[in-house]
Backbone bond lengths (Angstrom), bond angles and torsions (degrees), N, CA, C in turn:
res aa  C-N    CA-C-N  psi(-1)  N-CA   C-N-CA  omega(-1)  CA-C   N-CA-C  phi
1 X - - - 1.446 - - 1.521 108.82 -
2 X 1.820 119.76 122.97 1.236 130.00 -167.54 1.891 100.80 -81.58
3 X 1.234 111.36 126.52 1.808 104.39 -172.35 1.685 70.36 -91.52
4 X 1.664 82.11 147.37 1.937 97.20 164.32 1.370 111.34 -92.57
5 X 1.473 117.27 155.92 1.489 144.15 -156.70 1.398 92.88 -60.99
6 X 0.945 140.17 145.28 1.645 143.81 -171.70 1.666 94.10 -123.98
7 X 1.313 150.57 109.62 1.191 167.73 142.90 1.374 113.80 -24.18
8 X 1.576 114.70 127.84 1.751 87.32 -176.23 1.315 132.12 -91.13
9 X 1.960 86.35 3.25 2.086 80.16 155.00 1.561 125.84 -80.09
10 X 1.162 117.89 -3.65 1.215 107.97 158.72 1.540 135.00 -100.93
11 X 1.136 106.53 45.77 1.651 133.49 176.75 1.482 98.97 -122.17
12 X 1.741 93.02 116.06 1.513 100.14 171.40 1.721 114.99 -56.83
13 X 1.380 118.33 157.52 1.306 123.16 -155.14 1.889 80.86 -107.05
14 X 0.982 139.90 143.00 1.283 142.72 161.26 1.788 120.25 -107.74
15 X 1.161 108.48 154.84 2.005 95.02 -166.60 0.975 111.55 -59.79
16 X 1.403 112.29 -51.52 1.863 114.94 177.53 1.221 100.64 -43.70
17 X 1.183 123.73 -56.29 2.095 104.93 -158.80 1.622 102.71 -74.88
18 X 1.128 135.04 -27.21 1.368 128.08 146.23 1.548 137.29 -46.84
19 X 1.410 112.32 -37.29 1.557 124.83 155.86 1.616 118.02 -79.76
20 X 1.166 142.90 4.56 1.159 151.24 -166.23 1.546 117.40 -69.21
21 X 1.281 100.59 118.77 1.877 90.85 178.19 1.421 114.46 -18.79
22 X 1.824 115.28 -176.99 1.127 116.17 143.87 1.429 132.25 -95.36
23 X 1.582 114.89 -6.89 1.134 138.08 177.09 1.298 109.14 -84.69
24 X 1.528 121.06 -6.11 1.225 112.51 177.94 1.760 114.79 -102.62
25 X 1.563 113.20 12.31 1.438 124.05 -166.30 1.640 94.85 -100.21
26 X 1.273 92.99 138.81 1.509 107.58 171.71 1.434 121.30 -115.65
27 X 1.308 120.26 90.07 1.658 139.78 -138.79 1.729 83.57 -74.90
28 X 1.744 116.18 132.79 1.257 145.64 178.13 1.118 112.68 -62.09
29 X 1.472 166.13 169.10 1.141 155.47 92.28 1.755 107.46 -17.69
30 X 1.644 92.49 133.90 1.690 82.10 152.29 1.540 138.97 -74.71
31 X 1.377 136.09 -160.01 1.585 115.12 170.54 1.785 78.41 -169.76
32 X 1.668 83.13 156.43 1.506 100.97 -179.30 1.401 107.97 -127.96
33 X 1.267 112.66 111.13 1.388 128.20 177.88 1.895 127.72 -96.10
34 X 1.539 123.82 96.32 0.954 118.21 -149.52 1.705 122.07 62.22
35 X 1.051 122.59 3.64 1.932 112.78 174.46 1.274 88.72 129.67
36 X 1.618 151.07 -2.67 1.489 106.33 -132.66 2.314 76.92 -138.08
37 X 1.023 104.95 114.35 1.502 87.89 177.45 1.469 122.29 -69.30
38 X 1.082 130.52 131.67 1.259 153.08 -173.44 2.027 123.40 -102.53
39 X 1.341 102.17 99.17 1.642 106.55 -165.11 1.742 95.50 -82.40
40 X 1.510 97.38 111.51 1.808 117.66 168.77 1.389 109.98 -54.32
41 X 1.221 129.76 146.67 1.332 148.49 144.70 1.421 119.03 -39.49
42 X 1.326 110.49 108.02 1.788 105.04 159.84 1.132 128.37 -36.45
43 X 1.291 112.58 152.94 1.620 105.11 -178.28 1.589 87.11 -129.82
44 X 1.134 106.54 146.02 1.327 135.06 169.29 1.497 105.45 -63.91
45 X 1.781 117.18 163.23 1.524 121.99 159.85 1.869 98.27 -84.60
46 X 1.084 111.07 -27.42 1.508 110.56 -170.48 1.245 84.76 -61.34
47 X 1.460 152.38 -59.78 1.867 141.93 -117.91 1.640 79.75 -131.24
48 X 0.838 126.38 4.07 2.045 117.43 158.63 1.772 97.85 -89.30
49 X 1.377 107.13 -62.34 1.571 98.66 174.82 1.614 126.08 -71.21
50 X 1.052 129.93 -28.17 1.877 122.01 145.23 1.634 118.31 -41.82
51 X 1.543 115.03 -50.54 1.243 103.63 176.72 1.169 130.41 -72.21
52 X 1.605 132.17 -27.38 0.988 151.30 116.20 1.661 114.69 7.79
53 X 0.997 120.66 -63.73 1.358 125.65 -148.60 1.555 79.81 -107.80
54 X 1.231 140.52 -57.20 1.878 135.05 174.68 1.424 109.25 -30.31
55 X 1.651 112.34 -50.74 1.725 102.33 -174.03 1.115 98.06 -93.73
56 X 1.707 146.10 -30.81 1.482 134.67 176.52 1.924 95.95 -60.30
57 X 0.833 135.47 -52.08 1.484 119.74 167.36 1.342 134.63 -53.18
58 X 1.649 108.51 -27.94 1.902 103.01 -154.81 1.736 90.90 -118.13
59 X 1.573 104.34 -42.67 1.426 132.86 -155.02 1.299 134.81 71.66
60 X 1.517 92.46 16.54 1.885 97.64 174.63 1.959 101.23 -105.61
61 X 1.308 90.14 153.78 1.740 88.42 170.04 1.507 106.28 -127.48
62 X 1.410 135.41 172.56 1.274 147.69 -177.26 1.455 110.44 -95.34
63 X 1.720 93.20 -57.44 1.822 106.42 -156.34 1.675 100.72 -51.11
64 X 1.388 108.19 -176.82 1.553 124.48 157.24 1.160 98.40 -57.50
65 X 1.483 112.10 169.39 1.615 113.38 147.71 1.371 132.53 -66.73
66 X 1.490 105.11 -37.17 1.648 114.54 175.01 1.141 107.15 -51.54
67 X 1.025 109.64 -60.94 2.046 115.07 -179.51 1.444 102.99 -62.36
68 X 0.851 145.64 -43.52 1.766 139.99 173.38 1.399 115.71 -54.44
69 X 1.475 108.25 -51.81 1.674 118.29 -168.75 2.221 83.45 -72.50
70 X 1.228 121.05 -47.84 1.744 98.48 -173.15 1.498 109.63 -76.28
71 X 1.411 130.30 -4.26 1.316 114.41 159.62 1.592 118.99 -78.59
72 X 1.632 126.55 -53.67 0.891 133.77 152.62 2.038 119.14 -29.76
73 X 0.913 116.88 -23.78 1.373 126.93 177.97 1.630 109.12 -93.92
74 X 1.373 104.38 -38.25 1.457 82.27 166.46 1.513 102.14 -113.92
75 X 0.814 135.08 47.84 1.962 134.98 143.70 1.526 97.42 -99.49
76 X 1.171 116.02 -34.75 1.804 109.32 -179.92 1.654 100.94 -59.19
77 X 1.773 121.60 -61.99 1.355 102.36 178.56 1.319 139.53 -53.82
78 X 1.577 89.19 -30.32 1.734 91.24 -170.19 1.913 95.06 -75.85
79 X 1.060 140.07 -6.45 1.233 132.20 174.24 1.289 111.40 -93.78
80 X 1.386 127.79 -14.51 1.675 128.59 -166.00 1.270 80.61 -83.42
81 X 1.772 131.62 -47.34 0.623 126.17 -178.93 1.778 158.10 -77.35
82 X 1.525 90.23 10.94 1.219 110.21 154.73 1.285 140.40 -69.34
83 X 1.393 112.85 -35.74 1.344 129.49 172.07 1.576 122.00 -55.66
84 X 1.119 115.11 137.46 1.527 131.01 179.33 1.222 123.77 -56.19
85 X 1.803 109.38 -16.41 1.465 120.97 172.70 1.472 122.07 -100.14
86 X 1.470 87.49 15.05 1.928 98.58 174.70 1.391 93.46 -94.53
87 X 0.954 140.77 -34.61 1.314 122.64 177.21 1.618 133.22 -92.98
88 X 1.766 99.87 12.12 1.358 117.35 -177.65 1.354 101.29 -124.55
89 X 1.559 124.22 66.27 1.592 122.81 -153.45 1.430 84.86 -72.87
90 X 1.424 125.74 -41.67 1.748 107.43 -163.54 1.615 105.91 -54.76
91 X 1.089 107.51 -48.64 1.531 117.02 167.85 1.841 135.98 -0.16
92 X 1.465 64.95 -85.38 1.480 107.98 160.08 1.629 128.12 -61.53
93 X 1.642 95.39 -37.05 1.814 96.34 170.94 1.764 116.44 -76.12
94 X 1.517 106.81 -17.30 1.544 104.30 161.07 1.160 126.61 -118.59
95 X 1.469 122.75 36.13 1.504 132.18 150.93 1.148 103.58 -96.98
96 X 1.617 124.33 -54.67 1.591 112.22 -176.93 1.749 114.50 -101.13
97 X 1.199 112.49 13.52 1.517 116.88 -162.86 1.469 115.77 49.87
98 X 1.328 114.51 28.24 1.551 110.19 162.27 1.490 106.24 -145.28
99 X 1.556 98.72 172.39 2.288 100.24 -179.14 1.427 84.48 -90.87
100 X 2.012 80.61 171.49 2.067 84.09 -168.15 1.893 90.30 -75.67
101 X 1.133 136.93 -2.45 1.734 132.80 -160.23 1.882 76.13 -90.69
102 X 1.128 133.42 -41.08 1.468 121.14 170.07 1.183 108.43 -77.15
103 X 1.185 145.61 -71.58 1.739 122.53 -179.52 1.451 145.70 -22.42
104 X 2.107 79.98 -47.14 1.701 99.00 165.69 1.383 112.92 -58.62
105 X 0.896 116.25 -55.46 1.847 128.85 -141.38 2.397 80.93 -72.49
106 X 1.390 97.33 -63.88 1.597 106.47 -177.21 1.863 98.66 -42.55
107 X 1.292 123.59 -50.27 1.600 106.01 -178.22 1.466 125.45 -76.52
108 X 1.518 112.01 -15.78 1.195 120.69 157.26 1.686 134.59 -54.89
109 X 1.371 93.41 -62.38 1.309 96.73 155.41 1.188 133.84 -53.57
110 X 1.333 118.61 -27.83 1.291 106.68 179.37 1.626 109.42 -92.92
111 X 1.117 133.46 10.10 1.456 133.25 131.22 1.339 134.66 -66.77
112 X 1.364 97.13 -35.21 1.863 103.82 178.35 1.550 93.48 -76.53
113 X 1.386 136.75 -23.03 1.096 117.34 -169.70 1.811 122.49 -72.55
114 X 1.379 100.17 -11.46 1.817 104.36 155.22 1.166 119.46 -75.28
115 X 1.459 111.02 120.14 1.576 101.82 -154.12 1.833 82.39 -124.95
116 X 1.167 144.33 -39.68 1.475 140.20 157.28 1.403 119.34 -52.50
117 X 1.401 114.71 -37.13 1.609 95.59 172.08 1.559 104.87 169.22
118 X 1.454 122.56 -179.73 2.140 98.36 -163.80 1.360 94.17 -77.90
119 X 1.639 85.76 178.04 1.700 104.32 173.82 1.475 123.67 -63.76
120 X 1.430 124.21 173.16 2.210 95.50 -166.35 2.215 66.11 -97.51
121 X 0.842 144.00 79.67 1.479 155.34 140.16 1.139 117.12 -130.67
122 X 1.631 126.80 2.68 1.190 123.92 -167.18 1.833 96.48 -68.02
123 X 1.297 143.90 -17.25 1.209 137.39 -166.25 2.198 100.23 -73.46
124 X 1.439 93.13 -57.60 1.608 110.61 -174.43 2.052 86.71 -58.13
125 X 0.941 121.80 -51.39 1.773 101.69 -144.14 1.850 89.09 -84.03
126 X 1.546 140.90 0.65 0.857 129.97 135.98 1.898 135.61 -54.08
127 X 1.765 79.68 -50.69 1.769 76.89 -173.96 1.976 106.68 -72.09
128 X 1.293 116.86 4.30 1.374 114.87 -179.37 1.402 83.80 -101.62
129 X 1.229 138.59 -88.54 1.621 123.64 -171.79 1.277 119.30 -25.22
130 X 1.162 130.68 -63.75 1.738 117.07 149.23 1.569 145.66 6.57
131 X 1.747 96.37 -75.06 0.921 110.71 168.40 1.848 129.61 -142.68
132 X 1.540 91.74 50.42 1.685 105.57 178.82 1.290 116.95 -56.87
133 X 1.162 134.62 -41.75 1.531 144.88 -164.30 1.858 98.93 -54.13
134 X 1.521 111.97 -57.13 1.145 98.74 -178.66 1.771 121.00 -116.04
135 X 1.246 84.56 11.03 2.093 93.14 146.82 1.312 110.71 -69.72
136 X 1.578 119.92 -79.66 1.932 130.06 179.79 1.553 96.14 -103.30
137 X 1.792 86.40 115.33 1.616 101.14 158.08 1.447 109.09 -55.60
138 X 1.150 118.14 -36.59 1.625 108.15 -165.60 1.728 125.06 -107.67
139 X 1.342 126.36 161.38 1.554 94.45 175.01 1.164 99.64 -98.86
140 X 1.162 154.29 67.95 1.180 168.08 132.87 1.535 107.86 -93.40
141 X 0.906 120.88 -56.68 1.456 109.77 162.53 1.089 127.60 -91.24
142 X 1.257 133.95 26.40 0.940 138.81 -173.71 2.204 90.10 -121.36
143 X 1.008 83.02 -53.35 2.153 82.27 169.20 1.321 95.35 -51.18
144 X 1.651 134.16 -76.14 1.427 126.85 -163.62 1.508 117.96 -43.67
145 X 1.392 105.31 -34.32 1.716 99.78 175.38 1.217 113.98 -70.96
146 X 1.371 116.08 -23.27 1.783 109.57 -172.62 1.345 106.39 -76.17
147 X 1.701 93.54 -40.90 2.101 79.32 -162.60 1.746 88.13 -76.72
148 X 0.852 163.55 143.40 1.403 145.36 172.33 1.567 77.06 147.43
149 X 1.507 133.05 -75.47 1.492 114.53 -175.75 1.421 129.47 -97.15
150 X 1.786 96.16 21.10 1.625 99.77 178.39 1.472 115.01 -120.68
């Protein structure tokens, strides 16, 4: 059973995501509908990690893909960037033979590279963005699991 696209004006607005830093907005792509450009809605870090956790639980999603693949893109950084070897890039350039500004950019792409619609793993590479830190101690394994389901 196909759930229909849920619109994001019809998502109650809650105070927090109305009081929300500005550092906490994750700026939309625009989109052009019939000729006419159209400025997207911010998305919150709160409603990147709810959605997140909706398809790592159910495995269906609502959004577009465009808007999914740039939330998913930045939950991937802000998690690469948790790790202790983001800030030890030499580190990191001789565990995986690359800097983490090359790892990132290489796992990114290889999400943007679904350009029709996510991977049928989009359920697993949520519930690991979620909660990678204490799935893979390391980002070394924590890179091998990604490219592995993307």
């Amino acid at each position: 059973m196909e759930v229909p696209p849920i619109e994001d004006s019809e998502l109650p607005a809650s105070a927090d995501t109305v009081h929300q830093e500005q550092d906490d907005v994750l700026p939309v792509p625009d989109t052009i509908n019939d000729g006419v450009m159209e400025q997207k809605q911010e998305i919150t870090e709160e409603e990147v990690r709810s959605t997140l956790e909706a398809i790592a639980s159910t495995g269906k999603f609502w959004h577009d893909w465009e808007k999914l693949k740039s939330m998913l893109s930045f939950q991937l950084k802000q998690v690469l960037s948790e790790y202790p070897e983001a800030k030890a890039s030499n580190e990191l350039q001789s565990t995986l033979g690359e800097t983490f500004s090359e790892l990132v950019k290489r796992l990114d792409e290889a999400l943007h590279s679904f350009v029709e619609g996510p991977p049928f793993t989009l359920q697993r590479i949520c519930e690991i963005l979620l909660d990678a830190c204490s799935i893979y101690p390391n980002l070394s394994k924590l890179a091998l699991a990604l490219e592995k389901i993307s």
